[in-house]
C-alpha positions as CSV (number, residue, x, y, z in Angstrom):
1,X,24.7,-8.5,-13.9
2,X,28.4,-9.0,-15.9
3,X,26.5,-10.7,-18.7
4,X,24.6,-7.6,-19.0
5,X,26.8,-5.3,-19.0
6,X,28.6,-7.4,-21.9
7,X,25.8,-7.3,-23.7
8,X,25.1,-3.6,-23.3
9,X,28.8,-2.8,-24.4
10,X,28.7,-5.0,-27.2
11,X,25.2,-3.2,-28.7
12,X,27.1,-0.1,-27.9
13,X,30.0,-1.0,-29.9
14,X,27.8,-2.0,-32.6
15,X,25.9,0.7,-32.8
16,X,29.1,3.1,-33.0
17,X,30.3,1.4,-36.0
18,X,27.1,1.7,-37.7
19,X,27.3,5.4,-37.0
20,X,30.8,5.3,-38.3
21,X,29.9,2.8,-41.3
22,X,26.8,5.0,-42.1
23,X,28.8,8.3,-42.3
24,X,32.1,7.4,-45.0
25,X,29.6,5.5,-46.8
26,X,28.8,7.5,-49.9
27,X,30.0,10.4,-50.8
28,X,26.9,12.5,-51.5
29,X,27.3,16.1,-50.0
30,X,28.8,17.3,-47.0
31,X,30.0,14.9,-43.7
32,X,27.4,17.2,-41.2
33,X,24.7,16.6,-43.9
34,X,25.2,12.7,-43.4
35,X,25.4,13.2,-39.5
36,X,22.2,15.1,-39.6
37,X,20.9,12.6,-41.4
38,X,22.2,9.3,-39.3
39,X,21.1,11.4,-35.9
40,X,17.4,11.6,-37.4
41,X,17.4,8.2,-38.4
42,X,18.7,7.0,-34.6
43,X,16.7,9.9,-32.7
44,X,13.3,8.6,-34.5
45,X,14.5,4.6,-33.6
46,X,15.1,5.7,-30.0
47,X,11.6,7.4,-30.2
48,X,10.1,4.4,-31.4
49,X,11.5,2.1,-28.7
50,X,10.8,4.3,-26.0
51,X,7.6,4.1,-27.0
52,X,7.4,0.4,-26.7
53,X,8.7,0.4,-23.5
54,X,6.3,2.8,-22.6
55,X,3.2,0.5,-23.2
56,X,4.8,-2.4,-22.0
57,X,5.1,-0.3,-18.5
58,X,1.7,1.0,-18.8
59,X,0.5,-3.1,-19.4
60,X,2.5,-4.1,-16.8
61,X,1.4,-1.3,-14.3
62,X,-2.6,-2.3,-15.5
63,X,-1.4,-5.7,-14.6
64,X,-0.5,-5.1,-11.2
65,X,-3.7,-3.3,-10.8
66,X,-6.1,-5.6,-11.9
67,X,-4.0,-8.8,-9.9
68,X,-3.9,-6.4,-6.8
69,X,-7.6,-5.5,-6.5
70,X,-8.3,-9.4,-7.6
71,X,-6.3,-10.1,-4.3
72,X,-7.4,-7.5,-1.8
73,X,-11.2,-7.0,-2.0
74,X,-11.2,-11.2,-0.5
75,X,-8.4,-10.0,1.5
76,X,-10.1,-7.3,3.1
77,X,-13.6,-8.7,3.6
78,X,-11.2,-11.7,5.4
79,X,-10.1,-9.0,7.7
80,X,-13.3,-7.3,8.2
81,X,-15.2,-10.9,9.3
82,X,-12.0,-11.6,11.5
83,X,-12.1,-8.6,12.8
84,X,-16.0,-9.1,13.5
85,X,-15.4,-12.4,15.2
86,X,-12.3,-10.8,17.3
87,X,-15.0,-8.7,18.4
88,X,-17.7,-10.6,19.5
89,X,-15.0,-12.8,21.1
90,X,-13.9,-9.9,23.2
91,X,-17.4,-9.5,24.2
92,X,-17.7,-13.0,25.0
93,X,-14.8,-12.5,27.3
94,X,-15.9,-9.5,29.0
95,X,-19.5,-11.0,29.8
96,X,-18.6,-14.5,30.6
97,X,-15.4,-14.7,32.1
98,X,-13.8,-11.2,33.2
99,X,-16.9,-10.4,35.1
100,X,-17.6,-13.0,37.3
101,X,-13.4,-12.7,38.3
102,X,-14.5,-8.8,38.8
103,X,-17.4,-9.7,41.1
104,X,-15.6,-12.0,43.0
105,X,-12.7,-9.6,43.3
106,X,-15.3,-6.5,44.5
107,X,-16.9,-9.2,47.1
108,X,-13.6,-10.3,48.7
109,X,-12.6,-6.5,48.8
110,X,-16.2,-5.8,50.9
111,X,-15.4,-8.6,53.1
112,X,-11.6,-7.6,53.7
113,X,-13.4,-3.8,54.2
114,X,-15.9,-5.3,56.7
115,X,-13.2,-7.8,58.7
116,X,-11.0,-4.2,58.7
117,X,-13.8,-2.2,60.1
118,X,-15.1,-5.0,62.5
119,X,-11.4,-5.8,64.0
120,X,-11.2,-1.9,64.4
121,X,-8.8,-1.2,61.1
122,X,-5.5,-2.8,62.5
123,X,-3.1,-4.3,60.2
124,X,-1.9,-8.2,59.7
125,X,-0.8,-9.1,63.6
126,X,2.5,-10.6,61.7
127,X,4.2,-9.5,59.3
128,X,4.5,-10.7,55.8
129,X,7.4,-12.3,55.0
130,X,8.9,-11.9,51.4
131,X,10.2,-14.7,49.2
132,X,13.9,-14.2,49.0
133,X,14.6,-11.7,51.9
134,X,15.4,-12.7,55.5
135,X,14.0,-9.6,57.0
136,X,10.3,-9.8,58.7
């Protein structure tokens, strides 16, 4: 960054002496005639240059374009056959392995039902007791 801003202030020094070496050099007319003269010379420079830097932004912004969509059309048919088999795995879970647990779950919870109905709906004859508390 301090090399830089060396350089920067050094062209800038530069550049005012040019300005000042351009204007008492010659004697031809008037000192605002020169001025006008130096400023359409710099103004048109500047012009040029920004003009440059213009299409090396535009070629650099095309760049980036063209590299990105390179990258993300593979990336995104990746994602879409990831998300594909995430899917079917879900599926796979649901039918294989969360509904036999579910079964089994609704079964025990008829059974408990039919013990409650058949013992005449009382509770546990003893308390639970709860890890960690002394109380029955």
């Amino acid at each position: 960054m301090k090399k830089w801003a060396i350089i920067g202030g050094l062209i800038a020094v530069v550049v005012l002496a040019l300005i000042i070496g351009l204007l008492y050099w010659g004697d031809e007319g008037p000192v605002t005639a020169r001025l006008r003269d130096i400023s359409i010379v710099f103004i048109s420079l500047f012009s040029v240059i920004a003009t440059i830097l213009l299409a090396a932004i535009v070629g650099a912004i095309l760049w980036l374009v063209f590299t990105l969509r390179d990258k993300v059309v593979p990336l995104l048919e990746t994602l879409s056959s990831t998300a594909t088999r995430v899917k079917g795995t879900t599926e796979f879970m649901t039918e294989q392995a969360v509904s036999p647990v579910i079964q089994a779950a609704g079964a025990f919870a008829k059974f408990r039902a039919v013990t409650r109905v058949a013992t005449g709906g009382k509770k546990r004859p003893v308390a639970r007791k709860r890890k960690g508390s002394n109380v029955l």
